[in-house]
N, C-alpha and C positions, 0 to 999 in steps of 0.2 A: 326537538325537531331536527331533521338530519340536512345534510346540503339537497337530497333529490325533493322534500319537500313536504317528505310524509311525517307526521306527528309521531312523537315515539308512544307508542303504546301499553303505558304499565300495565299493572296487576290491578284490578279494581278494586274497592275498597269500601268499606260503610261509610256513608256520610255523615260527618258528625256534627255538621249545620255553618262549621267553621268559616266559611265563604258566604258572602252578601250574596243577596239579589238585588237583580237592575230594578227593581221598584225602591230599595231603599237607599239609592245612591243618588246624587242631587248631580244637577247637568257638570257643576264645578267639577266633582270627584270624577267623569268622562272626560276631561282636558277640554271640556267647554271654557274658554277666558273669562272672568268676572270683566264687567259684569253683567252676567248671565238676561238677555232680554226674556220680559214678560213676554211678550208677543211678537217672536223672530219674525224677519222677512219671508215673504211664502216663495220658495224657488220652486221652476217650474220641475226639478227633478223631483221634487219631495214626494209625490205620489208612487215614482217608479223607487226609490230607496225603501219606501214603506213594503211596497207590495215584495222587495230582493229580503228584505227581515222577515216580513212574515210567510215567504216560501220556504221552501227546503232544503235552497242552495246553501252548503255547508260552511262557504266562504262567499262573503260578502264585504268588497273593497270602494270606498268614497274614492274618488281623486277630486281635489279643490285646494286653490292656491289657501294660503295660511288667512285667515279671519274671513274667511267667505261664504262661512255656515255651511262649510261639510262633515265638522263634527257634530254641530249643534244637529245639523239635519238627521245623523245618521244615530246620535244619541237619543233625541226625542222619541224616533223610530222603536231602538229597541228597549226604551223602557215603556213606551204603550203596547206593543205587541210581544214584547218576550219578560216581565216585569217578573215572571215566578223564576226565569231560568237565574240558578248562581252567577258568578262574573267574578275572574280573576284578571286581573289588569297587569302581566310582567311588562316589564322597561323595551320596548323594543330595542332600543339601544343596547341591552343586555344580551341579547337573544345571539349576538356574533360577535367577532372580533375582526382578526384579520384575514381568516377564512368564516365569512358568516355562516349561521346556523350549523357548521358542523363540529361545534365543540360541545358539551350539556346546554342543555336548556335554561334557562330562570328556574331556579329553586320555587321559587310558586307556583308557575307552572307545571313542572315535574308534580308536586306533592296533589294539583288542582286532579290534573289528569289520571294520576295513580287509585286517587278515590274522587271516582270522577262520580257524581250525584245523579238517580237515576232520573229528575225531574227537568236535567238540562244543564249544558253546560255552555256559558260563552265567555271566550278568549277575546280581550278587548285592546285591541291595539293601536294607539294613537300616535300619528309621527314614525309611519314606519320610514327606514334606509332603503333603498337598491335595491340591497341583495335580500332582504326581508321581502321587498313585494317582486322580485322574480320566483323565489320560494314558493312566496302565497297564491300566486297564479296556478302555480300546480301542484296546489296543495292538497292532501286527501284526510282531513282529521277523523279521529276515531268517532264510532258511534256515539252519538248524544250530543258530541262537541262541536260549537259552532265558532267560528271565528267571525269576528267585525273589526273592522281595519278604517283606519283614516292614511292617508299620503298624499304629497305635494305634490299637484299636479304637475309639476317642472321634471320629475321622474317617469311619466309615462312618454318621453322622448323616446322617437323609435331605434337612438343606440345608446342609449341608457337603460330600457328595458326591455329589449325586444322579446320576450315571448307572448305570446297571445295568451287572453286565459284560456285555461282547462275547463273540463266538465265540472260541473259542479261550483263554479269560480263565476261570481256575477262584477261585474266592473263599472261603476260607474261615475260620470264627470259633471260637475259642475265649474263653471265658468266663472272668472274670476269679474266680469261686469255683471249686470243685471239686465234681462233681456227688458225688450220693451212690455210687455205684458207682467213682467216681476217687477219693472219701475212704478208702473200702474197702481200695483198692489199693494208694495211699500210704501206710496204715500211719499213725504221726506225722509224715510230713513233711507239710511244707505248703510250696504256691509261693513261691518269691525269698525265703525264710528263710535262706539261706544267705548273700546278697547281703548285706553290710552296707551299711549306706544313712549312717550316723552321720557320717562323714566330710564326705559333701555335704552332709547336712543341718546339721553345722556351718558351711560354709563360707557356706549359705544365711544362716543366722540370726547369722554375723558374732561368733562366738563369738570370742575372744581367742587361745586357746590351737588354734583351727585350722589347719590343712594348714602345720604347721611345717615342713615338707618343699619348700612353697613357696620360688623365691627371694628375698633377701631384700640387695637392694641399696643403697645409699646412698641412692638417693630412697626416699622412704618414702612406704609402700603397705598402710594398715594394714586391719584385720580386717573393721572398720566398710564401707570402701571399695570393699573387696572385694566382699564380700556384695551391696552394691548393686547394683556395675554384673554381677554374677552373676543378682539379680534382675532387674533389666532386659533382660538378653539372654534370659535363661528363659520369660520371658511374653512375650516378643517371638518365642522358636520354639513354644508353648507354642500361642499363637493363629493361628497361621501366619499371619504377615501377612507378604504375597510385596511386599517392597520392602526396599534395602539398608539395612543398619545398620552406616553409615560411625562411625569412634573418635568424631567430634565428635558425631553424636546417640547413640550408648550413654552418652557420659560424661553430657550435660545429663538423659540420660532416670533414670539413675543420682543424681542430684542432688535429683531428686525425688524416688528412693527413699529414698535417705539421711536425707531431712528426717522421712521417716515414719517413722525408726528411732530406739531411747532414745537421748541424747548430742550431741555438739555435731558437727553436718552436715560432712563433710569438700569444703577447696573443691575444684573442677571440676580441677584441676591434679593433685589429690591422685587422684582418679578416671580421670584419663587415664593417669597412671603404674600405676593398679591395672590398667587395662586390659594395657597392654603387658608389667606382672609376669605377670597371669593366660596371657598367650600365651602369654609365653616358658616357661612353665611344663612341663618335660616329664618329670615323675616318674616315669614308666611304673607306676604304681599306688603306690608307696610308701607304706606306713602307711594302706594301703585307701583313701586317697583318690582323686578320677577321675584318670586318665592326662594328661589334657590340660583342665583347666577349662574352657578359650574357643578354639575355630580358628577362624585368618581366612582367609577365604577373599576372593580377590582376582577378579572375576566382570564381565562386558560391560558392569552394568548398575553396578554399585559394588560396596562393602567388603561383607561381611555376615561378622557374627560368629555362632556356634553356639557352645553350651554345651557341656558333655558329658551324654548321653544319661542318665548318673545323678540330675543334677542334675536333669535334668525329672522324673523318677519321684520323688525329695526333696520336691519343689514339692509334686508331683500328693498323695503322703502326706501331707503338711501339711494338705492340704486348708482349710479357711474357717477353719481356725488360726491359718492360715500368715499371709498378708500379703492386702492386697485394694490391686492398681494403683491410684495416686495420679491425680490429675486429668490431670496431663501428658501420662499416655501415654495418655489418653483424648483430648486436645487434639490431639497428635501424628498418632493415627490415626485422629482424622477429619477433619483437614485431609488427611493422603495418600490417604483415600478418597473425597474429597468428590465427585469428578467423579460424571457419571451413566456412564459406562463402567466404574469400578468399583462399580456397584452391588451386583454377586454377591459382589465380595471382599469388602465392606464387612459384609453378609450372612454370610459366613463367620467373620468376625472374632467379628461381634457374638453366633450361635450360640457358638461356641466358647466363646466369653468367660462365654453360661450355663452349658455346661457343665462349666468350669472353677470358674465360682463367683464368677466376677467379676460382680455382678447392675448394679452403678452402669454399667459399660464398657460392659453389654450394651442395658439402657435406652438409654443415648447413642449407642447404632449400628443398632439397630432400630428406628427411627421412621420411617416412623409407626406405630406398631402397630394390631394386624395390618393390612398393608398384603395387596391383591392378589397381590402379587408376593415377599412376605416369607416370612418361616421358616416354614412348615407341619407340622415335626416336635418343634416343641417341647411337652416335658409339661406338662400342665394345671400341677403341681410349680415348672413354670422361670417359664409366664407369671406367674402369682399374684406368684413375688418377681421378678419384671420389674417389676410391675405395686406392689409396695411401693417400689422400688426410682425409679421414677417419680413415685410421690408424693411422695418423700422432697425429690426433685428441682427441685420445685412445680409436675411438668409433670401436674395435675388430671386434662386432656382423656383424656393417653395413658396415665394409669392407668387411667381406668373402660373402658379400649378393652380391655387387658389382663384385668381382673377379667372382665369380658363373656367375653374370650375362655373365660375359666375356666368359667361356666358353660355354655355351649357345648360344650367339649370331654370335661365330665363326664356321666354319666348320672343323674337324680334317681332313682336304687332303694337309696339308702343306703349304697350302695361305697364314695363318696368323700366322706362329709357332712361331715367335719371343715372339708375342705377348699374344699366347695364352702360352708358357712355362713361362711366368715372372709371369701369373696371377697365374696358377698353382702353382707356388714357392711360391705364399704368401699362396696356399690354405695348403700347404703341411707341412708349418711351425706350424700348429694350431695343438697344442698337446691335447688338447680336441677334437676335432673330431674323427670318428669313424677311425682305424689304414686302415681298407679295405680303406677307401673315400683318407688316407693320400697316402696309396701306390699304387693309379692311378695317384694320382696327381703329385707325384714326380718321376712315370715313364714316365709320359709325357716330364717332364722336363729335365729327363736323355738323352729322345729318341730326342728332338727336342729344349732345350734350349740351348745357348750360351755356349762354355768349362767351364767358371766358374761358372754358374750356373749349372751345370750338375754333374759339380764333387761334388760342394754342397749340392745337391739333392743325389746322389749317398753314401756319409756319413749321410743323415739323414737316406736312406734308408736301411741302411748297420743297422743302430740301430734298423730300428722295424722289419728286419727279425733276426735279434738276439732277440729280444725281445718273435718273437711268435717261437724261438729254430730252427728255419729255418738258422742252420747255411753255408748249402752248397751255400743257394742264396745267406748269407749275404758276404760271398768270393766272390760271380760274384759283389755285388755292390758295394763292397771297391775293386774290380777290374777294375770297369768302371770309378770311380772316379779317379783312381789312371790315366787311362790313359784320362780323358778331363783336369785334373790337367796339366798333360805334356802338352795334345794339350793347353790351355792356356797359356803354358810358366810360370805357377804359383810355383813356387818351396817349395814355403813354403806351399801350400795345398798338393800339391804331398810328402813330406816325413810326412804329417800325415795322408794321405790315407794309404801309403805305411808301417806306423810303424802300423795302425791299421791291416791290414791284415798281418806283422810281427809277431803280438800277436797270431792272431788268429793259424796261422801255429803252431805256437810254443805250444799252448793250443793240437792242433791237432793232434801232434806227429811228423809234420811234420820239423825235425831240420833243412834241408839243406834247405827249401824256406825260411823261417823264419831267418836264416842267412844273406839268399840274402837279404832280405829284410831292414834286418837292417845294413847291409853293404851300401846298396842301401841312408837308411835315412843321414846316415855319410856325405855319399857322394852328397847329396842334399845340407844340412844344419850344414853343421859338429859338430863338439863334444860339446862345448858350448851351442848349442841353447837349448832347452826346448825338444823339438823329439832327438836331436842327445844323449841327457843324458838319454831317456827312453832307445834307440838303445842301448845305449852300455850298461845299466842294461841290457838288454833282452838276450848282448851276452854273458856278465857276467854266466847271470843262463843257457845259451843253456849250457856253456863252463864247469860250477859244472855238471849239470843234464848227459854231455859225461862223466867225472872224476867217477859220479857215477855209471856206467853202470853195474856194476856188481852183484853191488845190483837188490831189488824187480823192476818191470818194475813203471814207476808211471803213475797214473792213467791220461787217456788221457780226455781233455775237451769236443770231439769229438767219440764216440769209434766210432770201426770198426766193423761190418759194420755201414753206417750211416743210423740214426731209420728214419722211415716215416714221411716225414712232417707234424707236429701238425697243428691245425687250422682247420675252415669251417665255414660253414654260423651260427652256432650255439655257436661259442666259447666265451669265457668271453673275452674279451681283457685284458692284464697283464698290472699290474701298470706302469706309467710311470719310467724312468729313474732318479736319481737324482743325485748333485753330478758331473757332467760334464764341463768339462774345457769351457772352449766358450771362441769364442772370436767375435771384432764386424767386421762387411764383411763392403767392401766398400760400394762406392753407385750405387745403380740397377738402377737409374735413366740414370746416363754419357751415358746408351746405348740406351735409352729409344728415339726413332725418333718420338714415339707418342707424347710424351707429355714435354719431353725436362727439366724437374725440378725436383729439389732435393729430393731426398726419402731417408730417411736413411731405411740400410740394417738390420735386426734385426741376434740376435741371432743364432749361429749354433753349435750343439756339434762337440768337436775338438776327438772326440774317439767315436768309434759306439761299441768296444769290450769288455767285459772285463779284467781289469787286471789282 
């Protein structure tokens, strides 16, 4: 098969019976998992995959996340409706390298095709990559030859695979839950329950007493070691990144896994040997673990190691549990995508890599964001912790490029507020940007974020309408803070909402608010803390400034009446602040349902007034 997607077409040949048929091949030998149900769950597609088998569409593609009966659905299919046609099963893995399909094909395949059998042929391929199902979408096999295909649904992402199918190309998905008419039907079962996963997922997390069944030779190859270079080849099929993975880069790529793990780092020697134990590995299932840990496969372009296909479903379950790739393989894979010829792989990586959960990897391969030419199907969800994930970084610019995107991609009718006020908070914090772009953004966050993000939002806001002498709005928003502070139950944000608009009164003339108020802080935070010693200065001077009433009036921070509000589309914006108490906010993540990971909270002035 070439890169545009067409089969190569040899010289036909007699058939010398050489090749099974799909009636004599049992659902295991189709990459069905043992163990294999007597009577699968019925999904609601299974009628339309039956009917895309027994039509005449040349090429016929499942997409369904891993154990969720899209092989089993699509195997059962064509061993009752195509049972006489032969079946040649090559590696999809084998079919490419580091420019997929366009190096030779699998040697079985080649030889299937060359004496291709006049009674049918199907090409059966489980766990295809990328670049194998951008291929297969427009793909045109020779007469007789049919292709069936299984892939992850996480690959029909529209910039991971953006072409549509072709003629002749049927596509179809099943859903990684079970609709309510398929829970119906199934009774108690439920998908890949049967599948034990515990084996690989020990082998993943380097547990001691794992895959005893493994060999176990005089060089020594321990649990620790394993696990690593098992990790590393995992997220290395995981992201499809189409470039070989020779022993000497899974071992170093492993090395940095290793370091990420409790205990003392095994050296690179200890990693190489774990490699060559994991090959030689052939338990054909024993003690439910995978058949084969790692195959190598030996290819035009170099080595490239695979996992076993359990082991990525392990990972995939783990989920932002599991493990998050070390800088290396971030260093690694973007030095081999640096070119501008690999830009779309680079692209793919880096998608993938959100939807895997890798948010550090995927920042470091999407830059610049959003570009013209970059990801277009990413959820509002992925940019935002792209977009944390960049600040973390200190890359500032391509976070607020991210958050931007965020709100862009939402609609303001209350759908998504949670989500679009967090993004807003980080746009509102950027004391470089224009104060108009700050104070939309932080009155979004006032009207529609979380109490403690609101009362937060409400003292930055309190500062730049003091800033542009808009002092009666800056009262309404050391007001609104003062009360999401309370609705938060936050006592120590509430008496320095409360001491800031204290001052302000008291600047204003107004003595008897300005009392409450710092009565008010007392009574929040009492006398000791840091606000309850401004309060009782502030009543100190209320209590001279009465004493002195008799004298000259003194001049009010505010006069009466109050002047027209300064500002408009023409004004200079006034220096920033400086000089401001701060302190550091918890973490904005704990609330975060999108993306579920640490963010530290930056900076926020603890005073909007002045003294």
């Amino acid at each position: 098969m070439t890169a545009t997607g067409r089969w190569r077409a040899w010289s036909a040949g007699p058939d010398d019976g050489s090749l099974p048929r799909l009636r004599d091949l049992d659902l295991a030998a189709l990459g069905v998992h043992a163990p294999v149900p007597d009577r699968p769950v019925e999904r609601d597609a299974d009628h339309r995959i039956e009917a895309a088998v027994g039509g005449d569409a040349p090429v016929v593609v499942v997409a369904a996340p891993r154990l969720s009966g899209g092989t089993l659905a699509l195997a059962r299919a064509a061993r009752l409706l195509l049972g006489d046609h032969h079946v040649v099963r090559p590696d999809p893995a084998g079919l490419g390298g580091s420019a997929p399909l366009s190096g030779p094909a699998d040697p079985a395949l080649v030889d299937a095709l060359r004496r291709r059998p006049d009674d049918g042929l199907v090409i059966w391929l489980d766990g295809i990559g990328p670049a194998l199902l951008a291929a297969l979408l427009t793909a045109r096999p020779p007469e007789g030859a049919r292709v069936l295909a299984t892939v992850d649904d996480a690959l029909l992402h529209p910039d991971v695979t953006p072409a549509t199918p072709g003629p002749g190309v049927v596509l179809l998905r099943l859903g990684a839950e079970l609709s309510r008419a398929e829970s119906d039907r199934a009774g108690a079962r439920t998908l890949g329950a049967a599948v034990d996963l515990g084996p690989a997922r020990d082998l993943l997390l380097g547990r001691a007493d794992a895959a005893s069944w493994l060999p176990r030779p005089s060089r020594r190859a321990v649990a620790p070691a394993r696990a690593a270079v098992l990790r590393a080849a995992v997220d290395w099929t995981r992201l499809g990144v189409a470039h070989a993975l020779p022993t000497p880069l899974l071992a170093r790529l492993a090395l940095a896994y290793a370091r990420e793990m409790p205990g003392e780092p095994p050296a690179v020697d200890d990693l190489t040997r774990a490699v060559e134990d994991l090959v030689a590995a052939t338990a054909g299932g024993r003690g439910g673990g995978p058949a084969r840990p790692l195959r190598r496969l030996r290819l035009p372009d170099g080595v490239h190691h695979v996992p076993d296909p359990l082991l990525t479903v392990a990972a995939d379950r783990l989920g932002r549990d599991g493990w998050e790739p070390p800088e290396r393989l971030r260093e690694v894979v973007g030095d081999l995508l640096a070119a501008p010829v690999d830009r779309a792989d680079r692209r793919t990586v880096g998608v993938l890599a959100a939807v895997r959960g890798f948010d550090d990897l995927a920042a470091a391969l999407l830059r610049p964001p959003p570009a013209p030419d970059g990801p277009t199907g990413l959820t509002p969800a992925q940019c935002y912790r792209l977009g944390v994930a960049s600040l973390q970084a200190g890359r500032a610019a391509e976070a607020r490029r991210w958050f931007a995107a965020v709100l862009t991609a939402t609609p303001d009718d209350g759908s998504v507020r949670e989500l679009r006020a967090r993004a807003a908070f980080w746009l509102g914090l950027d004391r470089d940007a224009d104060p108009g772009d700050r104070r939309r953004h932080l009155e979004l966050v006032v009207r529609d974020g979380p109490a403690r993000d609101a009362s937060d939002a409400g003292l930055l806001l309190a500062g730049l309408e003091r800033d542009a002498g808009r002092f009666d709005a800056q009262r309404g928003c050391l007001r609104a803070a003062v009360t999401a502070a309370r609705t938060a139950g936050d006592a120590g944000r509430e008496a320095e909402a409360t001491l800031d608009l204290a001052h302000l009164d008291r600047h204003s003339g107004r003595s008897d608010a300005a009392r409450t108020g710092y009565d008010r802080v007392l009574a929040l935070v009492g006398p000791d803390e840091p606000a309850g010693l401004a309060a009782g200065r502030g009543l100190h001077e209320l209590d001279d400034a009465a004493a002195a009433d008799d004298g000259p009036a003194p001049a009010r921070f505010v006069p009466e009446p109050l002047p027209a509000q300064r500002g408009g589309p023409g004004r200079t914006p006034l220096p920033r602040r400086g000089g401001d108490d701060v302190e550091e906010l918890d973490d904005v993540a704990d609330r975060d349902a999108a993306d579920g990971g640490p963010v530290d909270r930056p900076t926020v002035p603890r005073r909007s007034s002045p003294r």
